[in-house]
C-alpha positions as CSV (number, residue, x, y, z in Angstrom):
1,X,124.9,92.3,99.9
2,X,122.9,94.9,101.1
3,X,119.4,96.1,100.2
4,X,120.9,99.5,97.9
5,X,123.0,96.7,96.3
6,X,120.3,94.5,95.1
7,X,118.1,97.3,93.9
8,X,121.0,98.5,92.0
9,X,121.5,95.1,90.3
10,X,117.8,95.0,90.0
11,X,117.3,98.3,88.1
12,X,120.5,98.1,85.9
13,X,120.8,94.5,85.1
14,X,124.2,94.3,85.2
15,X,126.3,91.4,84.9
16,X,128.7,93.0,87.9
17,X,130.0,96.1,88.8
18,X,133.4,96.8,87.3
19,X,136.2,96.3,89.7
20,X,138.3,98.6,89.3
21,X,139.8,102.0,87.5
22,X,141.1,100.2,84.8
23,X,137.8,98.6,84.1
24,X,135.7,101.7,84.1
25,X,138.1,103.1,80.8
26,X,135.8,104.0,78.3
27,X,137.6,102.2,75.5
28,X,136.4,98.9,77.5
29,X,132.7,100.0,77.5
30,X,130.2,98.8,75.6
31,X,128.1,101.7,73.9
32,X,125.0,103.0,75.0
33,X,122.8,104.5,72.6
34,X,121.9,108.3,74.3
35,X,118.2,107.3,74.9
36,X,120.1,104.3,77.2
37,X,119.8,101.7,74.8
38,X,121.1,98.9,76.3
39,X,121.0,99.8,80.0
40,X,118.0,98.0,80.9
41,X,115.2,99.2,83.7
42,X,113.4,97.9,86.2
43,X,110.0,97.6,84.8
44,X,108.5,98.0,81.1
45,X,109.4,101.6,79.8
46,X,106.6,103.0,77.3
47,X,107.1,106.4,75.6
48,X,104.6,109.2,74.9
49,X,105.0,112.0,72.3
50,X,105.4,115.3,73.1
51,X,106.2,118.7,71.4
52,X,108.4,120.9,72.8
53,X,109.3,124.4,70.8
54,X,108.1,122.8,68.0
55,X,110.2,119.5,68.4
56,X,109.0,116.4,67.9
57,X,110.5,114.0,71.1
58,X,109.6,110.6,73.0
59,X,108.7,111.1,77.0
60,X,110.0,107.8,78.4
61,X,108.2,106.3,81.8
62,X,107.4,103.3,83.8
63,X,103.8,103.1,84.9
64,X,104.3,100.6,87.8
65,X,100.7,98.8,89.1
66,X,100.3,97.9,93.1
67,X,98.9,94.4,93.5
68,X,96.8,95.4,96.1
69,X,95.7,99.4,95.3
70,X,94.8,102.1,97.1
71,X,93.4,104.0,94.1
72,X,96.0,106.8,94.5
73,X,99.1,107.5,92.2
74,X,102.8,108.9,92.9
75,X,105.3,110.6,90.4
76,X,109.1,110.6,91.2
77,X,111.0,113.0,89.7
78,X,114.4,112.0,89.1
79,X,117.6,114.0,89.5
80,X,120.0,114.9,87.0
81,X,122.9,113.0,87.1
82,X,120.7,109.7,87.6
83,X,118.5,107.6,85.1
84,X,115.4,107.2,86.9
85,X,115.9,103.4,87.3
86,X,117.6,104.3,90.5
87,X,114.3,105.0,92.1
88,X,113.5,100.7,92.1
89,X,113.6,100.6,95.9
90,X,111.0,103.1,96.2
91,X,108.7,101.7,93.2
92,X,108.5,98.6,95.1
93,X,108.1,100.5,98.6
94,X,105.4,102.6,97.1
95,X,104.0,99.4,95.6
96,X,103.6,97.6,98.5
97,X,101.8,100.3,100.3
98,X,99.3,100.5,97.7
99,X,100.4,103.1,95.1
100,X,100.4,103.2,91.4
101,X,103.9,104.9,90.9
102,X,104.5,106.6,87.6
103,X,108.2,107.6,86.8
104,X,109.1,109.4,84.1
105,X,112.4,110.6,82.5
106,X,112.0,113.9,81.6
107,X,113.0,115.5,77.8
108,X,116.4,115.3,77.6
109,X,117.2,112.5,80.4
110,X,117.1,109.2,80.5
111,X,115.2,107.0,77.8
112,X,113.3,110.0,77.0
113,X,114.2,112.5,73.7
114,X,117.8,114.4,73.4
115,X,116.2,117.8,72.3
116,X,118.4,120.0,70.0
117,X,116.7,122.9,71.6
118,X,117.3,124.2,75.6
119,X,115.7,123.1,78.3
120,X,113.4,124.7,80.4
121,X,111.5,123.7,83.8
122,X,108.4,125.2,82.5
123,X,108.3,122.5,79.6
124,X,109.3,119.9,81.8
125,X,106.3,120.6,84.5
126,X,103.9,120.4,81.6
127,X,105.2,117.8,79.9
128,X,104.6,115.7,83.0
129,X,101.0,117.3,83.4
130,X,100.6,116.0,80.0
131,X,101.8,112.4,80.7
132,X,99.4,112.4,84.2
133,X,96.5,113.6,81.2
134,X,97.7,110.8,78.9
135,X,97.1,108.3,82.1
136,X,93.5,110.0,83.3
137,X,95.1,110.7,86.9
138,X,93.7,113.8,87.9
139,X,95.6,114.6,91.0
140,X,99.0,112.8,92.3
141,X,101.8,112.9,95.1
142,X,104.7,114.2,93.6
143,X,107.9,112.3,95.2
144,X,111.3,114.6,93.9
145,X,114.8,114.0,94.3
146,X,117.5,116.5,93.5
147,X,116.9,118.2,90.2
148,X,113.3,117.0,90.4
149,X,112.6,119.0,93.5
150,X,112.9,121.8,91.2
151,X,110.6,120.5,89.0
152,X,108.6,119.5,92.0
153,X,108.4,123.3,92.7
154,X,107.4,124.6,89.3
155,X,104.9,121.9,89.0
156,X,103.3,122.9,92.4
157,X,103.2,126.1,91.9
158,X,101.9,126.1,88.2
159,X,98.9,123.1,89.1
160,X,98.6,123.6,92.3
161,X,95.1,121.4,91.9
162,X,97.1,118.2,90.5
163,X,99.4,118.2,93.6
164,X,98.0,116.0,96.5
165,X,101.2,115.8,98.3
166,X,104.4,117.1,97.9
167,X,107.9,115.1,99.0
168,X,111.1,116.9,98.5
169,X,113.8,114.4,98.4
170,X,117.3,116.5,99.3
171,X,116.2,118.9,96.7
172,X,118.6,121.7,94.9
173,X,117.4,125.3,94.0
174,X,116.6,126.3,97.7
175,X,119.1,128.8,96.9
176,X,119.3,131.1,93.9
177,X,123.0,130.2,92.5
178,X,123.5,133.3,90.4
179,X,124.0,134.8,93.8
180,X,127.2,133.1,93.8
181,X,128.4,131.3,90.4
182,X,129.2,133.8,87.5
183,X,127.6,132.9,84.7
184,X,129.4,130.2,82.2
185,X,129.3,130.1,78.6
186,X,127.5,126.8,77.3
187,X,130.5,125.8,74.7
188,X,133.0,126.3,77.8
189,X,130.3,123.8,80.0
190,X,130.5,121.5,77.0
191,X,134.0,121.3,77.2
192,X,134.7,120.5,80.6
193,X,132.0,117.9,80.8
194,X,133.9,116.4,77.3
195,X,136.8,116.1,79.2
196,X,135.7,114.4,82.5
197,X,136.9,110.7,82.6
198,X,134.6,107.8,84.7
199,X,136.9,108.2,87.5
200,X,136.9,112.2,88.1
201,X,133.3,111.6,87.7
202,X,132.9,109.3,90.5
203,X,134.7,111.4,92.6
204,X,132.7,114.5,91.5
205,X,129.8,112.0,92.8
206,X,131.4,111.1,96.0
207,X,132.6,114.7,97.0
208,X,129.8,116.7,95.2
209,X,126.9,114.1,97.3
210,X,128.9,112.6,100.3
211,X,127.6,109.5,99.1
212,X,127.6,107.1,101.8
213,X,128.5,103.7,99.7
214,X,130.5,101.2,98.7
215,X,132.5,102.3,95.4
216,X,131.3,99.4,93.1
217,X,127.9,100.2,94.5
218,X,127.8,103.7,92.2
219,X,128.8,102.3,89.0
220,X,126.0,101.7,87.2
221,X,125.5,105.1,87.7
222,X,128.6,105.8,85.6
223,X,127.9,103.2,83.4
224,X,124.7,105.2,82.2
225,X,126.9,108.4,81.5
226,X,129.8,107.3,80.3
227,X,128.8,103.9,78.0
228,X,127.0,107.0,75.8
229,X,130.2,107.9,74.7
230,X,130.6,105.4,72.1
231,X,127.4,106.6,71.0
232,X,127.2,108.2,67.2
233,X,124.8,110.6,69.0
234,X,127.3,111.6,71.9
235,X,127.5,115.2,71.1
236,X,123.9,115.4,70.9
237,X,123.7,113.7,74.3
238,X,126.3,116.1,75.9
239,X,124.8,119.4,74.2
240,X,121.3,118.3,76.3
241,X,123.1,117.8,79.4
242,X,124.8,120.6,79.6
243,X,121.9,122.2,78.6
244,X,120.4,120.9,82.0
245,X,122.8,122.3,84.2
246,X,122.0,125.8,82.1
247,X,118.7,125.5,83.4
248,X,119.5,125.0,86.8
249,X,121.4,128.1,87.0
250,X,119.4,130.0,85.4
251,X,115.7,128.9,86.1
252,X,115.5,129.5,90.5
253,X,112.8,128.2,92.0
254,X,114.2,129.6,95.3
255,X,111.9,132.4,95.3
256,X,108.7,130.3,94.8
257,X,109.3,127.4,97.5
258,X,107.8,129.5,100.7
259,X,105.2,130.2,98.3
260,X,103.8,126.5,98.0
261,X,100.7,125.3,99.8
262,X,100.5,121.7,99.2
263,X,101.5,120.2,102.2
264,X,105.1,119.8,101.8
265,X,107.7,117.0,103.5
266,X,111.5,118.2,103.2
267,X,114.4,114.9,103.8
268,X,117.3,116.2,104.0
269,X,120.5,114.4,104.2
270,X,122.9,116.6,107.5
271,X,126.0,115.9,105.0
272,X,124.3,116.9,101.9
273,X,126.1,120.0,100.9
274,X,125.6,119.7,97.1
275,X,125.2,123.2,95.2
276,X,125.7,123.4,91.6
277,X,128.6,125.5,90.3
278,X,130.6,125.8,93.5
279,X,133.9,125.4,92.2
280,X,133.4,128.6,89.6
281,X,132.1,130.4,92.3
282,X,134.3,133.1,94.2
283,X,136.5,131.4,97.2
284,X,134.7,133.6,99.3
285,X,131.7,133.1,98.6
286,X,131.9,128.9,98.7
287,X,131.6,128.1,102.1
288,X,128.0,129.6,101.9
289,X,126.7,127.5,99.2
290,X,124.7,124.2,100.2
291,X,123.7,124.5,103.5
292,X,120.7,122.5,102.3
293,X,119.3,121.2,105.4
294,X,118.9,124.7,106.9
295,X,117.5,126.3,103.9
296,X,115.2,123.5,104.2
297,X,114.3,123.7,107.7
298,X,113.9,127.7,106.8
299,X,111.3,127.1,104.3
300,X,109.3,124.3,106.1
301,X,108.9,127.3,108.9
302,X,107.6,130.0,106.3
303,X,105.4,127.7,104.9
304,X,101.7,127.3,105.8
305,X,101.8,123.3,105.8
306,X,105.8,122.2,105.7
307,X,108.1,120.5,107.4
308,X,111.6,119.3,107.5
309,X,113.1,116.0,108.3
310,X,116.7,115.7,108.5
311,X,118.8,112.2,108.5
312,X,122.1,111.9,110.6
313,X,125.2,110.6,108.7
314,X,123.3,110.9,105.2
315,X,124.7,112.2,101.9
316,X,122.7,112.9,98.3
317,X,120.9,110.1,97.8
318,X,118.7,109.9,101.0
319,X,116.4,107.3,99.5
320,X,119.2,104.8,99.2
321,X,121.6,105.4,102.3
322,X,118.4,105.7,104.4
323,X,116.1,103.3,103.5
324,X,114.4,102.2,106.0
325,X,114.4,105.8,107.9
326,X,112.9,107.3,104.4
327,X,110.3,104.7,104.3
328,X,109.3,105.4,107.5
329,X,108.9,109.6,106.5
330,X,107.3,109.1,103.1
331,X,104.4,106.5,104.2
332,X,103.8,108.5,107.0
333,X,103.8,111.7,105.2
334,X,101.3,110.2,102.6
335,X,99.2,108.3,105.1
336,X,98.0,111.7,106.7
């Protein structure tokens, strides 16, 4: 078993993956509750209130101690379609180099809050101020993947003074997709997203990321989506979701990234072609969407303290295909 493998296990506790199509029906799963009750995390998960637009919620995050510190903390920022358990290769990386690692889910991911209201990237960024407030860090490396590059972007740009370092982990938004994808009515989203079986939805994940893994290796990942379906809270669940993708489309931060001054490391995976709303998009227009690496490598040059790294033969999820190679970046990259 490889090393992805056994910090799959690790983070998900699973029993084993599920073998095959018919397994992954979800008549056989076993409910989740939406806040992932019952998919269990890597390390203990505390929760801090917030209020967002006048809503009560829970922010859910791990607060992961070094052994040996080196009195200086990171944040990841997890992606969308990923509870951020996935990041346990990189808490213990982190961990052994010294750093205090701190990794929230934000509203309306995760263990945190399903908010009836929509989500924005503005509330998000100062939610997560708020939690590094609630833990007296005053400044932090801010380690993104994927949605959370977005994130990463609004919270650079809006606390600029908080943001030691700045890791972009095969971000999206380097492009502004209304430039492309006609907009989509949220009930039509909803629907779509209702319909998608655990199957189409690992393909989505396989096509969508060119995830370079073994099958069985990306099911927990579908276990934390689709097990919510039993839930009583479902809709709930899949009304905040959706709402996520909303935000996505409609919140760039394309327009801001050449504008950050934090020194900035860009991974990029060469096969990561992932852009949001490509199939909705005009056929002609397609082929032009995610072409991440160069937008990347495009940035890093208009930037006063950037640069790009991009890995051969890597899809999505850099952090995991590339382990050893992403190690190798990010200490470096915070070691400067």
């Amino acid at each position: 078993m490889n090393r992805f493998a056994l910090a799959t296990l690790a983070a998900a506790l699973l029993a084993s993956p599920l073998a095959s199509a018919h397994a992954a029906d979800t008549a056989q799963r076993e409910p989740y509750g939406i806040a992932l009750e019952g998919f269990a995390y890597p390390y203990p998960v505390h929760l801090l209130p917030v209020a967002n637009d006048g809503e009560q919620l829970s922010m859910a995050y791990m607060d992961v101690a070094p052994t040996q510190p080196n009195g200086r903390t990171v944040v990841l920022l997890h992606g969308r379609n990923f509870p951020s358990s996935y990041w346990a290769p990189v808490i213990k990386m982190l961990n052994d180099a010294g750093f205090r690692v701190v990794v929230p889910d934000q509203i309306g991911f995760g263990k945190s809050s399903k908010p009836t209201g929509e989500l924005h990237f503005d509330t998000l960024a100062r939610n997560t101020i708020a939690l590094l407030d609630h833990l007296k860090i005053d400044k932090a490396e801010i380690v993104a993947h994927s949605l959370g590059g977005m994130l990463g972007v609004r919270i650079a740009r809006a606390y600029p003074d908080r943001v030691a370092h700045l890791v972009l982990t095969a971000p999206i938004g380097l492009e502004d997709y209304r430039l492309y994808v006609p907009p989509t009515p949220t009930e039509k989203v909803i629907e779509s997203e209702d319909k998608l079986t655990p199957e189409g939805y690992r393909k989505q994940l396989e096509t969508n990321y060119a995830i370079k893994l073994p099958p069985d290796q990306i099911t927990p990942f579908i276990d934390a989506r689709f097990n919510i379906k039993g839930s009583p809270d479902y809709k709930r669940w899949l009304r905040a979701f959706v709402s996520s993708g909303q935000m996505i489309y409609r919140e760039s931060v394309a327009h801001e990234v050449a504008l950050i001054t934090e020194p900035t490391l860009f991974i990029m995976g060469a096969d990561d072609h992932n852009a949001p709303g490509r199939p909705l998009a005009p056929e002609a227009l397609r082929a032009k969407m995610g072409q991440n690496a160069e937008l990347a490598k495009a940035f890093a040059a208009m930037m006063p303290n950037a640069r790009a790294e991009v890995i051969p033969d890597t899809g999505h999820l850099v952090f995991l295909e590339a382990p050893e190679k992403y190690r190798e970046l990010v200490l470096g990259f915070l070691g400067r």
